[in-house]
N, C-alpha and C positions, 0 to 999 in steps of 0.2 A: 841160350837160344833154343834150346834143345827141347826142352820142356815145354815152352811156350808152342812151337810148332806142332807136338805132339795134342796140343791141347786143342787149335786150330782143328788141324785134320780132323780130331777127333767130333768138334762142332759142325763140320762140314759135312761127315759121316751121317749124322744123327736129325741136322737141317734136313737130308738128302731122304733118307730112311723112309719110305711108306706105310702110310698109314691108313689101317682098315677104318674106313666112317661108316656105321650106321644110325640109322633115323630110329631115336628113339621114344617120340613123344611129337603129334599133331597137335596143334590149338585151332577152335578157330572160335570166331564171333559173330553171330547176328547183328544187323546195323539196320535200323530203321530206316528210311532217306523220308524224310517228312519235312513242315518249316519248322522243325525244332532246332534242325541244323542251319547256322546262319553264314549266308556267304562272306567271304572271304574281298575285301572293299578293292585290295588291291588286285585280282582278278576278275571280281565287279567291274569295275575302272574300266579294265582292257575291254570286257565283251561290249560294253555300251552302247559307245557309237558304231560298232559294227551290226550289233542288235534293232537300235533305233534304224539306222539306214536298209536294213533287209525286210522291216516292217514295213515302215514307208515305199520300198518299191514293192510288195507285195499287195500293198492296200491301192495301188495303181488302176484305175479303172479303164476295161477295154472295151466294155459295151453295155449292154442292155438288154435285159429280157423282160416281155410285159406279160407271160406266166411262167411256173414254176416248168424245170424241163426235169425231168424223173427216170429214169431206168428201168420201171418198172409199170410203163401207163399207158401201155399198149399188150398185143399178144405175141406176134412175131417179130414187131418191130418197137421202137419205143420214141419219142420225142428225144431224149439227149444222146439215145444210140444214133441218130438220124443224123444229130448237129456234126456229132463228132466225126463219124465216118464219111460225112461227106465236107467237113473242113480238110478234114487228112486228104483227099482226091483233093480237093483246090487246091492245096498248096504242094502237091507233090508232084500231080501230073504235067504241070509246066515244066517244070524240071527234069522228067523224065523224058518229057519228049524232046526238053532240046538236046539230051544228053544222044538220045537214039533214033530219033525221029520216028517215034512209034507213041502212042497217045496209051494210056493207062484205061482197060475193057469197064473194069470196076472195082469196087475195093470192099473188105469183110473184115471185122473185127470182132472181138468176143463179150459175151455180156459180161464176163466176170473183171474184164479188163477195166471196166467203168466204176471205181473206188469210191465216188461221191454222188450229188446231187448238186443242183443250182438252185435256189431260191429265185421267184419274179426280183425284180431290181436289179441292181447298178450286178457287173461282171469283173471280178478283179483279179490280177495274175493268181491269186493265191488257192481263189477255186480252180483254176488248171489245172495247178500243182495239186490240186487235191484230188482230181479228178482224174488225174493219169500219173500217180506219182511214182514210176517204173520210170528205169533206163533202158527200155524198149527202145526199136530203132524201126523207122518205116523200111520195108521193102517191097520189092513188087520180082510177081515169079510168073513165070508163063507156066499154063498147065492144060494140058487135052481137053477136047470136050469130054471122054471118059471122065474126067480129073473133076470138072463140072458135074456132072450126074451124080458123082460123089456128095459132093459139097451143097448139092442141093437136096440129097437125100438126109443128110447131115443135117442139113437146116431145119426139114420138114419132122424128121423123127426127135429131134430138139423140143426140151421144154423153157426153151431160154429165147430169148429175143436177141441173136447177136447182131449187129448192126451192119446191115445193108446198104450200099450208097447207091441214090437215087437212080443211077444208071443202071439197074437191076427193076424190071419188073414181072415179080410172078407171082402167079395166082393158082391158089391151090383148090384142091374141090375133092370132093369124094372120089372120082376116076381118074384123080393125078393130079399133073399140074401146067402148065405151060408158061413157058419160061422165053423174055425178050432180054438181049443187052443192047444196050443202046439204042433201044428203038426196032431192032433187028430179034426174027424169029432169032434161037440158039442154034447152031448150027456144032454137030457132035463130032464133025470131023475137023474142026478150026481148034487151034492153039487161041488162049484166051492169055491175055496180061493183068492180076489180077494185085492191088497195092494191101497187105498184110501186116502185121507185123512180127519181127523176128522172129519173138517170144512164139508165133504160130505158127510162120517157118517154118520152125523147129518141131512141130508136131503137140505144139502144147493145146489142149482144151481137146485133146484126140482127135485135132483138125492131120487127119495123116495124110489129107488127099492135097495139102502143101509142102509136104516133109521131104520129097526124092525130086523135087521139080527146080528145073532152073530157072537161078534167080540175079 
């Protein structure tokens, strides 16, 4: 038995024993992806009907437009910046108010935030998704009238058209500008409620005059 143990031990010694690895030798391969490579029928199979059914509710029709709305068809403001910015107030500021009982001043978004175009004709989820395809999230911040003088100097020295909702009117001119919300002169020392989005929030597009304001 003697030997046989010894022999043991000794395997278990030698199992146990570390071992220095080093790498001595990289490979790699270029792989085209083209249709040279053919799928594969039986994960074909699986994506199909979940493929055909996300088509089909994508190709879902939500409206109608009887010209082209564009991003770029105006100076300061634009036809699809106009759509959007003020869909985003309709459907937010009901919500907001009943959450606080305070109504939503007006709302700003950014031009670069508008990813597509719309063609005249039929409107399908799929242009949404095209047209906002970010996990952005609406908020709305209160911020000074200083916080305003900002954001409208902002707007003005701007060569973009970031989107305005309707309840914003100002009109620029060579000796400045004069600015209503709501109908109402701007008033410098009032707290304003303005519906944003996160992403600018957060100070992005060096919107900073919504960066430190509560929201």
């Amino acid at each position: 038995m003697k030997p046989f143990f010894f022999i043991c031990l000794f395997l278990v010694f030698v199992s146990c024993k570390k071992t220095d690895m080093q790498l001595t030798k990289i490979t790699a391969e270029t792989m085209t992806i083209d249709n040279s490579i053919k799928p594969l029928e039986a994960i074909d199979s699986m994506i199909t009907p979940y493929k055909e059914e996300l088509i089909a509710e994508m190709q879902q029709v939500l409206t109608y437009t009887p010209k082209d709305l564009l991003k770029n068809d105006g100076n300061k403001q634009s036809s699809l910046g106009n759509l959007m910015v003020d869909i985003c107030f309709e459907i937010a500021n009901p919500i907001f108010k009943n959450q606080t009982k305070k109504p939503i001043d007006f709302a700003m978004l950014n031009h670069g935030g508008i990813r597509a175009t719309i063609s005249k004709g039929k409107v399908t989820k799929e242009h949404a998704f095209q047209l906002m395809p970010f996990e952005n999230e609406l908020v709305v911040v209160e911020i000074t009238g200083e916080k305003i003088i900002e954001l409208v100097d902002y707007f003005i020295k701007s060569e973009r058209a970031h989107p305005l909702s309707k309840d914003v009117e100002l009109i620029i001119d060579k000796n400045g500008y004069d600015l209503k919300i709501k109908g109402l002169e701007f008033d410098k020392n009032k707290r304003y409620t303005v519906l944003t989005s996160d992403y600018l929030q957060n100070g992005g597009s060096k919107m900073n005059f919504f960066k430190t304001q509560k929201s």
